[in-house]
C-alpha positions in Angstrom: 27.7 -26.5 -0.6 24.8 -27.8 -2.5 21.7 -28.9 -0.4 22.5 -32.6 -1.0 25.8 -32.2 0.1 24.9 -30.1 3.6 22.1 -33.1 3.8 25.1 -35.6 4.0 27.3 -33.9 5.9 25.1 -33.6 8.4 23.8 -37.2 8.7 28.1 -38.3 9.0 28.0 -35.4 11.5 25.0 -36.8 13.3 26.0 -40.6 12.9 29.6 -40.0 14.2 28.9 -38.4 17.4 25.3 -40.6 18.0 23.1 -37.5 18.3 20.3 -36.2 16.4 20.7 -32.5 16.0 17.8 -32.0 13.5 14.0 -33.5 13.9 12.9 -34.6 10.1 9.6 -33.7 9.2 8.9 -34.0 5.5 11.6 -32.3 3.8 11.8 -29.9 6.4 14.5 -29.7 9.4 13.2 -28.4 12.5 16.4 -28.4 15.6 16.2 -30.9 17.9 16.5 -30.0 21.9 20.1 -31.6 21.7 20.8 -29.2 18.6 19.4 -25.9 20.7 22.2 -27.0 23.7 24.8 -26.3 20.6 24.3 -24.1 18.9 25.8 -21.3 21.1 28.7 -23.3 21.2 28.6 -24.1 17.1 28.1 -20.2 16.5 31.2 -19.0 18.5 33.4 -21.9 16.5 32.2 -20.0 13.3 32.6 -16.4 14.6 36.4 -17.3 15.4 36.5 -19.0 12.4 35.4 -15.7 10.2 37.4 -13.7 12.5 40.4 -15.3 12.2 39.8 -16.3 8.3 39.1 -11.8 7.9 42.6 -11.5 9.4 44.5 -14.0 7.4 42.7 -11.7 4.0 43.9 -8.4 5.8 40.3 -7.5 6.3 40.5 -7.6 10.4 37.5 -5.7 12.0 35.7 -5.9 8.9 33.8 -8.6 8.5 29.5 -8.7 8.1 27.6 -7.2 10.6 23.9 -7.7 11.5 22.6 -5.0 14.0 19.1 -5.2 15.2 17.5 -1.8 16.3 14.3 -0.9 17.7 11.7 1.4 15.7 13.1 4.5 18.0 16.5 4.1 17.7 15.9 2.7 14.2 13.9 5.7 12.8 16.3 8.5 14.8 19.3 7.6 15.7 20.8 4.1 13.9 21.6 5.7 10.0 23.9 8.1 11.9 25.6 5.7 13.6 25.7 3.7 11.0 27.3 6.9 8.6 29.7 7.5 11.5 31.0 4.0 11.6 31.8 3.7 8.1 33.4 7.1 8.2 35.7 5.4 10.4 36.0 1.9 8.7 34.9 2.2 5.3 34.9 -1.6 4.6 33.0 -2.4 7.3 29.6 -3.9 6.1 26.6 -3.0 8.2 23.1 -5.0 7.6 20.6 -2.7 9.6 17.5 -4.6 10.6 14.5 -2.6 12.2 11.7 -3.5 14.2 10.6 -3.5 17.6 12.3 -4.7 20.8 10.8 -7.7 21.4 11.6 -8.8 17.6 15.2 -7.6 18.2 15.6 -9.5 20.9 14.2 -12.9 19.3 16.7 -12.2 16.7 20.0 -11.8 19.0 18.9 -14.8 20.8 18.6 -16.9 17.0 21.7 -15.8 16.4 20.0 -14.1 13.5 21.6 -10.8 14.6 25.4 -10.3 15.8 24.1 -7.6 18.5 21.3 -5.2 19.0 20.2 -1.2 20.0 16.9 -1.6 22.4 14.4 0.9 24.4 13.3 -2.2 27.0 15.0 -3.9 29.3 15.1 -7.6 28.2 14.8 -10.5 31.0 16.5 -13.5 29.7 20.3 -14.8 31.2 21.0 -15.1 27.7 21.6 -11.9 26.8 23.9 -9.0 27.9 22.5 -6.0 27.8 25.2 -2.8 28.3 23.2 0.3 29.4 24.1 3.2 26.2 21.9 5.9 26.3 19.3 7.9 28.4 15.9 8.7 26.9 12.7 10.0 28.1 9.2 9.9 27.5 7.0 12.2 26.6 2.9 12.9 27.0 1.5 14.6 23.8 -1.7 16.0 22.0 -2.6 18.6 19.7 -2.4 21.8 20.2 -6.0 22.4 20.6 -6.7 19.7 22.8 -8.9 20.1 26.0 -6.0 19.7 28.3 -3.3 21.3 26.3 -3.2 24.1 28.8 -3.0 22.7 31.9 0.5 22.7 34.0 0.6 19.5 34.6 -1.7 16.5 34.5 -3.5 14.5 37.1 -4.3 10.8 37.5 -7.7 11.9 37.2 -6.6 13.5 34.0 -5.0 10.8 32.4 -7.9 8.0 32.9 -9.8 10.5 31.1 -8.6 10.6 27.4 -8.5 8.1 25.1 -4.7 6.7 24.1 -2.7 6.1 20.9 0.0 4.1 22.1 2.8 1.8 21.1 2.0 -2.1 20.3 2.8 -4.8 23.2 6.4 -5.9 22.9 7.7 -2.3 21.8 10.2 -0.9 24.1 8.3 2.5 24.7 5.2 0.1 25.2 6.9 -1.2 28.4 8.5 2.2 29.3 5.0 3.8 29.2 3.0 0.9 31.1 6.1 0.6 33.8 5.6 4.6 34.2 2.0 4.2 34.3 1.8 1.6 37.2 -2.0 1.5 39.2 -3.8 3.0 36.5 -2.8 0.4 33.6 -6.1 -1.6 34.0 -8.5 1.9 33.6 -6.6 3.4 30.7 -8.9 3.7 27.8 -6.2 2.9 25.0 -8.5 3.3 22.3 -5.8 2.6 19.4 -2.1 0.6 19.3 0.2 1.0 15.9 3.5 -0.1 15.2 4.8 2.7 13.7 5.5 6.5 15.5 4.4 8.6 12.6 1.2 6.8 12.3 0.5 7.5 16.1 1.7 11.4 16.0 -0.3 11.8 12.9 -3.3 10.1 14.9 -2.7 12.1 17.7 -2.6 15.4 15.1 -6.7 14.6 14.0 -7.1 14.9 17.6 -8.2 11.4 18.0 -6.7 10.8 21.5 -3.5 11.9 23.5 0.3 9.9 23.2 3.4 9.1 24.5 6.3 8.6 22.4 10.0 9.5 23.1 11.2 12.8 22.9 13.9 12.0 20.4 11.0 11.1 17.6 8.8 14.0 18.6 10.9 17.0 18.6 10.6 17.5 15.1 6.3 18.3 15.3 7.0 20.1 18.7 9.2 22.6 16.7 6.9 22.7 14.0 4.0 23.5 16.9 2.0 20.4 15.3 1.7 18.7 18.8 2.2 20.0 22.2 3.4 18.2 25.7 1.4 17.3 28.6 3.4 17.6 31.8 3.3 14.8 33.7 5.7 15.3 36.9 4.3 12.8 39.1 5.1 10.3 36.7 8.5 8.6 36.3 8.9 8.5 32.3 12.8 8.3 32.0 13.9 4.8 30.2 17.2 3.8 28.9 18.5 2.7 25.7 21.0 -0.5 25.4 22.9 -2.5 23.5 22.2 -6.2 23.6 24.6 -9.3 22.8 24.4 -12.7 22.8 26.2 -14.3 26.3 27.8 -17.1 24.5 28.3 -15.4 20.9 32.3 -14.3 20.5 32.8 -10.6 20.7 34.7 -10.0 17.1 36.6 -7.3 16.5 33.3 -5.9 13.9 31.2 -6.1 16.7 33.7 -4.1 19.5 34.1 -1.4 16.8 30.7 -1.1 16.3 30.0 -0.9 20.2 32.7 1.5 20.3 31.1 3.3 17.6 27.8 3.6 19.9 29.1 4.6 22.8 31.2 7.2 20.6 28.0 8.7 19.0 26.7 8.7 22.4 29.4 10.7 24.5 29.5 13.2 21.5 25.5 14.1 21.5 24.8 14.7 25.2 
């Protein structure tokens, strides 16, 4: 439909049923509160819609799919899953959007994204989150590092090293400060990136200790780039999990991509 056209239709829409689902402002369209109550409802009607128009074409199970991951599962695990899926539908279209869980999150919730791979644990009644995968985190520093040849690490320890850590809003952010509970407002965290390369390569130059998950950091600790600080007294297990929409329709695209996760899953521990 051309813009005029989608303009139109939604003033009939909007004039037949006496409620204003857009605010005007300009020549922009921002949703109303009214529009927000419906739209869950609006975006099931189209998901059946495409479901059942995929079947009618033959194409059942393989219509678009956004997935959302989070930098971890993004950078190390997703592109497999992804390759595995299409080995086992290969019309399936995958979009794979990365960034952190917080971002993921938004996007489920926008219905920007059909469903999502996550490190936190996400409080809103919106969303359904299935729990897929363990994970752990791990302490690190390089090799050389003051307290690289200790046992095992004390509170005392920890509050005394500067930290490279995860941004707010990232999974392993909330992993890390939920593991480090009571010491959270003493911790000098003297540097926070987005990205886990930038913070092992930071943690490399010896320019403060890390915490990352083990699935992005055994790559260096083979190499012997970095090495781990035991922490025992500290409870750094987290989960992975895939996220839905409550109200969004589960197509047939997104249970075989669940199916496809859990697959992966069962076949790598």
């Amino acid at each position: 439909m051309s813009q005029s056209a989608a303009s139109n239709a939604l003033k009939d829409l909007e004039h037949r049923y006496g409620v204003q689902l857009f605010e005007r402002l300009g020549k922009r369209l921002q949703i109303s509160e009214a529009g927000r109550a419906l739209r869950a409802s609006a975006q099931s009607v189209l998901d059946a819609a495409e479901q059942f128009e995929n079947a009618l074409n033959g194409h059942h199970g393989h219509a678009r799919l956004a997935v959302g991951a989070s930098l971890t599962i993004g950078n190390y695990l997703a592109v497999d899953i992804v390759a595995s899926h299409l080995q086992r539908f290969p019309c399936a279209d995958i979009q794979l959007h990365v960034a952190n869980t917080e971002q993921i999150a938004r996007g489920i919730l926008n219905f920007e994204l059909d469903i999502g791979l996550i490190e936190g644990e996400v409080q809103n009644s919106q969303l359904e989150c299935i729990r897929w995968q363990d994970d752990e985190l791990l302490v690190f520093a390089a090799p050389d590092h003051p307290l690289s040849q200790q046992k095992s690490l004390s509170d005392d320890d920890l509050l005394s090293v500067p930290w490279i850590l995860r941004e707010t809003g990232s999974g392993t952010r909330q992993a890390f400060d939920r593991a480090m509970g009571g010491l959270l407002p003493d911790l000098n965290v003297f540097m926070q990136l987005e990205h886990t390369e930038a913070i092992k390569r930071a943690v490399e130059s010896n320019l403060g200790v890390g915490c990352l998950s083990a699935i992005s950091l055994a790559p260096a600790l083979a190499r012997g780039d970095i090495c781990v600080l035991p922490v025992p007294h500290r409870d750094m297990r987290r989960h992975f999990y895939i996220a839905l929409h409550r109200q969004r329709q589960r197509s047939t695209a997104i249970n075989d991509w669940i199916d496809s996760c859990l697959t992966r899953s069962s076949t790598t521990t």
